[in-house]
N, C-alpha and C positions, 0 to 999 in steps of 0.2 A: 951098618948101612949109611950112606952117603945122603946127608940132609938137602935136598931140593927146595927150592923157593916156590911157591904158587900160591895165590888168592887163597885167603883163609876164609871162611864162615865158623860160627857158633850156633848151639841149640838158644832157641829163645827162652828167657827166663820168666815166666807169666807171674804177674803180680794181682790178686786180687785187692779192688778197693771200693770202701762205701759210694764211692763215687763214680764205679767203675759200669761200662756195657758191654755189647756183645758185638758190638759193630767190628772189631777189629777183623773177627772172624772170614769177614765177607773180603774183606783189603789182602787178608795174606792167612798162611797154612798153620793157624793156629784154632782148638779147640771151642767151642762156642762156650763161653761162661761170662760170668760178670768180672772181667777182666777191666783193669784200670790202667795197665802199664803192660809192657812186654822190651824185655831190657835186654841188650846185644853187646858183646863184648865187657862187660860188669870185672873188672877185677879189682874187687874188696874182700874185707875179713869174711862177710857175711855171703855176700854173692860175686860166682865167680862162673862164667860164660866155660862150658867145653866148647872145643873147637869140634867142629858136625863133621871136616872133610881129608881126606890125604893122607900123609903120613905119619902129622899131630894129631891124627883124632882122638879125642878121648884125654887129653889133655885140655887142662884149664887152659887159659889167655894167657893167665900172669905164669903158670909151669913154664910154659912153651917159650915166651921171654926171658926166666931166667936161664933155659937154656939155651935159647940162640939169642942173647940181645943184640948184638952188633948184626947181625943177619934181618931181624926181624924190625925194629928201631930205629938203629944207626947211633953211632955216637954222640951228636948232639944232644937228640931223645934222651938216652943213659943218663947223661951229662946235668939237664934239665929236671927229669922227671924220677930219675932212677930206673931200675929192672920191675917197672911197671906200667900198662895200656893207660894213658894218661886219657883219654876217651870215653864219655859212654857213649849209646847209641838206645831211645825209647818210642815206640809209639805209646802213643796216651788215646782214651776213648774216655771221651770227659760226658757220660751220662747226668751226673749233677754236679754243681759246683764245687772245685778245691776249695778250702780254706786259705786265706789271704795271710803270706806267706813272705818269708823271707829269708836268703841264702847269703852264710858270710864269707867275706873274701877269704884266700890262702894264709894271711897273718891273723884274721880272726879265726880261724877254721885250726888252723894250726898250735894256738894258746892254749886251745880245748883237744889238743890230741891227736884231731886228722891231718891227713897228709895233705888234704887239698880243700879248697873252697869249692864254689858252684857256678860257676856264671854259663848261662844256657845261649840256646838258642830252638827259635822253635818256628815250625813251616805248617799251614794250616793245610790237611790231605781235606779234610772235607767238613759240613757248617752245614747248621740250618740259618731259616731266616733271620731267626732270634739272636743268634750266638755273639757270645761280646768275650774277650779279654779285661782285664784292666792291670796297666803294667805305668809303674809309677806315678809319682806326685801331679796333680792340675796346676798347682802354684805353692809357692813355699812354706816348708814346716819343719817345725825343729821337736824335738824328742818330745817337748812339754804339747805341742798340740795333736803330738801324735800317742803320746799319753791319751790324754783326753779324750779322740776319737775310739780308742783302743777300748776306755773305758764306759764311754756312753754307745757304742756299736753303733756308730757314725764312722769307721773305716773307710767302707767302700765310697764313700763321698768324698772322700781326699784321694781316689785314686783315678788315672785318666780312663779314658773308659773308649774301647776299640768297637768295630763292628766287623767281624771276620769274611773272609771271604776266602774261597779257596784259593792256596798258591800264596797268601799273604805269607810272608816272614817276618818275625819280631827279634830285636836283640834284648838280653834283660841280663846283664853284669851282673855278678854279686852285687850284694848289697841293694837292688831294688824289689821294692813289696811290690805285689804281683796276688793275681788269681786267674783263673782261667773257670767263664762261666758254660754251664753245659751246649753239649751238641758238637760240641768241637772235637773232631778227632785229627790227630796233630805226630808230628813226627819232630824230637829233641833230638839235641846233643846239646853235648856238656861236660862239664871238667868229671871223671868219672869218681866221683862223691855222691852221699845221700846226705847231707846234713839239711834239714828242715827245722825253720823257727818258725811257729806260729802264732799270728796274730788274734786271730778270730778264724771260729769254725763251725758260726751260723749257727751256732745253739743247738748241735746234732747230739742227740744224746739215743741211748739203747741202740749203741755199734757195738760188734765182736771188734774192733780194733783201736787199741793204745793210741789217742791222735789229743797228748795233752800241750795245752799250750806256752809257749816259752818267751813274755814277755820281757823279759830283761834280757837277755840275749838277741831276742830282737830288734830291739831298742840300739844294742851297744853294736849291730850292724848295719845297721841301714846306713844305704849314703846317702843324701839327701839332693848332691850334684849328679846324679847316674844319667847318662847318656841313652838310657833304654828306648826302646819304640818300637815302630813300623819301618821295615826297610825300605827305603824307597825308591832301589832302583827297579827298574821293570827290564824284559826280555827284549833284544835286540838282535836283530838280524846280523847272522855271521857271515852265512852263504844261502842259496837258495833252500836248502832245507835244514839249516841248523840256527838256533836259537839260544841267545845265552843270556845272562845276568851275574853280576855280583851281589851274592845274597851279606856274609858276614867274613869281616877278617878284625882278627884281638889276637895277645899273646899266646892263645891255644888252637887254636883251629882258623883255619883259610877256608870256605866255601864258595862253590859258583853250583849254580843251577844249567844244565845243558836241555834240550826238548829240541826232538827231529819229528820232522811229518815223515822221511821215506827211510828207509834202510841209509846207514849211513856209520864209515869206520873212521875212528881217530886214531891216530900214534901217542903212546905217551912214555916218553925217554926219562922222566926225573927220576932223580936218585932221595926218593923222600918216601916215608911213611903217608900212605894214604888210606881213604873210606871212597868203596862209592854206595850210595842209598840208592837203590832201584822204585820209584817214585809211580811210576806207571810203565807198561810195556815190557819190554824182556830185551837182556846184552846177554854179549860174548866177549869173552875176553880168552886171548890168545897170546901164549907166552913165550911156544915155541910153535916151529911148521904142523906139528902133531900133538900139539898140548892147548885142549882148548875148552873153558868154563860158562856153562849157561847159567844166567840167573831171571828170575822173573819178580814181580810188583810184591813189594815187602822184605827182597832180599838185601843183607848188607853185608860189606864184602872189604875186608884190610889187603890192602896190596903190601906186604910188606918194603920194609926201604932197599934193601939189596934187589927186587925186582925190579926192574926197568924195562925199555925195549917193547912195549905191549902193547898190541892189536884192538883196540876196544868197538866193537860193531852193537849200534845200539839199533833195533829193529824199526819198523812203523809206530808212529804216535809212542816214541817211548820219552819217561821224563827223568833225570838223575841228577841226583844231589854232592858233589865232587868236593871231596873235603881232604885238606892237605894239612895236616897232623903238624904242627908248629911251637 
């Protein structure tokens, strides 16, 4: 049988965490439990996304690329990343606080084994009033004073400290210490890695889960120059009912944010590996005259790189995350 190109989706990968709630539930079609994560497209040793639709189904992410990479990819992608989804894709429901954390870049990631480093990004879905991030340093420090904080649990004092709002987006590179404080439920992406160093984790003790911490690794990754924060561009008027932004672009991923008040269809011709995240409201995407894909709020969706040519109709009040695989 002759392999056709069309918009992929994957089963969601549900992660419980000490930290984790039940909100995600209400956002998109997943189970009500104390869920902390819920992971899309995951291709590692450990976890590994089926595709949910078509004629891949029932194959892993990473199956399916080794056997169409130049179909699915492109040659660059191969070239780059190898015959692997160099991408994740996560909501988080941050009920209590992460532990303050840190992610090493692809040469320290890679000393230790893995294939890739971590460098995120993350877009706030929804906040209470209270809700705070903190994603790197107030003013300068070097290993020895962040020793010291490490060791007297004075951390979070050396770290800058946000007050969320919905629709906010944060850049945070490898290499910047980071937490994220309750309430926030948030939608990542990220170099598709799990490596976690941990700094401090608030003195949690009697958890069913392995959460031990890795100062000296932490230490030998932090960058101490990391460009991380709050993005700060805001939405701008295209046409009378379309709205964009640049949210992030780095060696891995390109992002824009699109939001329409009425019914409203784009063209999209490139010949690249992309994501769209379904943010609010419900698309269609149409590939051929009679080939045509609904998605609604929580879905997320690889165009692979040999599709191009496509119809994208995103409905009333819908909001999407467009991310170009680089």
């Amino acid at each position: 049988m002759k392999f056709q190109l069309y918009p992929l989706t994957v089963r969601p990968i549900l992660k419980k965490k000490v930290w984790g709630g039940s909100s995600l539930s209400a956002f998109m079609n997943v189970k009500k439990a104390k869920i902390g994560e819920v992971w899309m497209f995951a291709d590692q040793k450990e976890n590994n996304s089926i595709i949910s639709n078509g004629y891949l189904k029932g194959l892993t992410i990473g199956a399916a690329i080794r056997k169409y990479p130049l179909q699915l990819l492109g040659a660059k992608l191969i070239s780059k990343y190898g015959k692997k989804f160099p991408l994740l894709f996560k909501y988080l429901d941050v009920n209590d606080k992460l532990s303050v954390q840190v992610h090493p870049d692809d040469a320290a990631a890679k000393s230790k084994g893995y294939s890739a480093g971590k460098t995120e990004m993350w877009y706030i879905l929804s906040n209470t009033l209270k809700s705070k991030l903190y994603i790197g340093f107030k003013n300068k420090q070097t290993k020895k004073s962040v020793s010291h904080a490490i060791a007297d649990n004075t951390i979070l004092d050396k770290l800058k400290k946000y007050n969320t709002n919905k629709s906010d987006c944060y850049f945070i590179p490898a290499g910047t210490v980071h937490t994220i404080g309750k309430g926030n439920m948030i939608f990542e992406m990220q170099q598709n890695s799990d490596i976690t160093y941990r700094l401090y984790d608030w003195e949690r003790n009697n958890i069913n889960e392995d959460r031990p911490l890795s100062i000296v690794d932490s230490l030998k990754s932090i960058k101490f120059d990391s460009n991380a924060g709050k993005i700060k561009t805001k939405l701008k008027l295209l046409s009378d009912n379309m709205y964009w932004r640049k949210l992030t672009k780095c060696k891995y991923f390109n992002s824009e944010e699109l939001m329409v008040k009425k019914k409203t269809t784009i063209c999209d011709s490139l010949n690249m590996a992309r994501v769209i995240t379904i943010i609010e409201g419900k698309i269609e995407i149409e590939i051929t005259a009679n080939k045509k894909y609904s998605y609604s709020r929580g879905d997320i969706v690889f165009i692979p790189f040999g599709l191009s040519e496509l119809a994208i109709t995103l409905y009333n009040n819908s909001r999407v995350i467009y991310t170009e695989i680089i």
